[in-house]
C-alpha positions as CSV (number, residue, x, y, z in Angstrom):
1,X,-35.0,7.8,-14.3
2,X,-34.0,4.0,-14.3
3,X,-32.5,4.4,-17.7
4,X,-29.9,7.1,-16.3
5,X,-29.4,4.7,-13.2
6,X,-28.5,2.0,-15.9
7,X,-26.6,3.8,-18.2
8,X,-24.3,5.4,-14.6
9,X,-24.0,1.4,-13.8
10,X,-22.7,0.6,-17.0
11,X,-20.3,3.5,-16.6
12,X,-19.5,2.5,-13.4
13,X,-19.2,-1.6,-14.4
14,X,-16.9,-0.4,-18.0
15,X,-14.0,1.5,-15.6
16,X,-15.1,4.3,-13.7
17,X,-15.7,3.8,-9.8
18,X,-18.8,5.0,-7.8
19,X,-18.2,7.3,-5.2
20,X,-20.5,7.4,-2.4
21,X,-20.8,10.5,-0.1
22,X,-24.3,10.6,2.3
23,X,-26.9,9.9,0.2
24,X,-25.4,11.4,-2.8
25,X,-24.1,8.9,-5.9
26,X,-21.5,10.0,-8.0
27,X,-19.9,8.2,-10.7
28,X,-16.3,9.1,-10.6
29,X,-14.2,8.2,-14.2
30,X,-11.0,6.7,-13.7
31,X,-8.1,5.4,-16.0
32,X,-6.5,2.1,-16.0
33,X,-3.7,3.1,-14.5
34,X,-5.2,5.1,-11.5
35,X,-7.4,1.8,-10.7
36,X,-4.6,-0.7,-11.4
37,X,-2.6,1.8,-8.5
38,X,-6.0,1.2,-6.3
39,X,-5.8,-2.2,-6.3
40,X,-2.2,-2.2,-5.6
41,X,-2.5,-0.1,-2.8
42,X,-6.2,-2.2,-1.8
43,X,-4.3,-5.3,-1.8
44,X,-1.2,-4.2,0.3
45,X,-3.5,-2.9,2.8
46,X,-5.2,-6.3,3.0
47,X,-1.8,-7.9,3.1
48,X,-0.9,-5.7,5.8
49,X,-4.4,-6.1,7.9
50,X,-3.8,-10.3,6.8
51,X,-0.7,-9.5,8.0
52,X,-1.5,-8.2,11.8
53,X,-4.4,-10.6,12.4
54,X,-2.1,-13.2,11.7
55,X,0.6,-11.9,14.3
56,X,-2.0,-11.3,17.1
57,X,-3.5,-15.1,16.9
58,X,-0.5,-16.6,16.8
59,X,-0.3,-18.1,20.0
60,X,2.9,-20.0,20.2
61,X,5.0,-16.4,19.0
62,X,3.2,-14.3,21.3
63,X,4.3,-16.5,23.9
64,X,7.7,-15.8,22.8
65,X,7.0,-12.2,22.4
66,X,6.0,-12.0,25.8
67,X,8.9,-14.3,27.4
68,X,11.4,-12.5,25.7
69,X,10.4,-8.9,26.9
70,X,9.9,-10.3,30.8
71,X,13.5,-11.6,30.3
72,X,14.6,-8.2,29.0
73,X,12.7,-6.4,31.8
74,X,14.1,-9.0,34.7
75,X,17.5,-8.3,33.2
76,X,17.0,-4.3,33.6
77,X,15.4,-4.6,37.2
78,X,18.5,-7.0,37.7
79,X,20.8,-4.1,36.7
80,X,19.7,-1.3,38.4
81,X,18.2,-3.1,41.5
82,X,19.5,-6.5,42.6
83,X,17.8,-6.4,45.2
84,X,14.5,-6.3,44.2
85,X,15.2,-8.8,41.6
86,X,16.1,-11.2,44.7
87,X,12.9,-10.5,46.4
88,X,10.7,-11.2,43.2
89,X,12.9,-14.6,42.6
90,X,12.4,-15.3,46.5
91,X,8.5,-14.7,46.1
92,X,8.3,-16.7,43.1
93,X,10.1,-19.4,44.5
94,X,7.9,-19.2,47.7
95,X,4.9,-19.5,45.7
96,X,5.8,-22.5,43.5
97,X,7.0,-24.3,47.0
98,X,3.6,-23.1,48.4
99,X,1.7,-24.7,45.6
100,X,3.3,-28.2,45.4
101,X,3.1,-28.4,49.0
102,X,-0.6,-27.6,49.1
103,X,-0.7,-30.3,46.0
104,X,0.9,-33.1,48.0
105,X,-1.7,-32.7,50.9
106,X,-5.1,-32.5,48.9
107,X,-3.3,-35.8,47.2
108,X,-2.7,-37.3,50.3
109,X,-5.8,-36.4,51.6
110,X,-7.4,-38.7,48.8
């Protein structure tokens, strides 16, 4: 038994891939060309995965991301509702006024 386990790992080491499904072990025989086009296509996958990791922990572009499609968005709402673009501008105004007014008094409360 362990000499037929050797002799599949030595098949498996010397160019042929082992292909597990459920419990069962299947030594698989592959050319060179078949697993050089599996590597390719391993390391473009990694590339890609590399690739997307990279883009979501990139903090300073997904800030961009993100300010570029609210600028987009305001500019639609702007288009097709002016008016509710005024009342969000309004609010937003009212709420930065709100908070550096309640600032200045816990400061001056010091």
């Amino acid at each position: 038994m362990s000499t037929e386990v050797t002799q599949k790992t030595n098949e498996a080491v010397s160019g042929s891939a082992v292909a597990v499904t459920g419990e069962v072990v299947k030594a698989v025989s592959l050319s060179k060309a078949e697993l050089r086009a599996e590597a390719a296509r391993a390391r473009t996958q990694l590339a890609q995965t590399l690739d997307a990791i990279e883009y979501k922990l990139n903090l300073p572009r997904q800030l961009r991301v993100r300010s570029r499609l609210v600028n987009v968005r305001l500019r639609e709402l702007g288009e097709k509702n002016p008016l509710a673009l005024a009342g969000i501008v309004l609010g937003a105004a009212s709420a930065a006024v709100g908070a550096i007014w309640l600032g200045v008094k816990v400061v001056q409360r010091r």
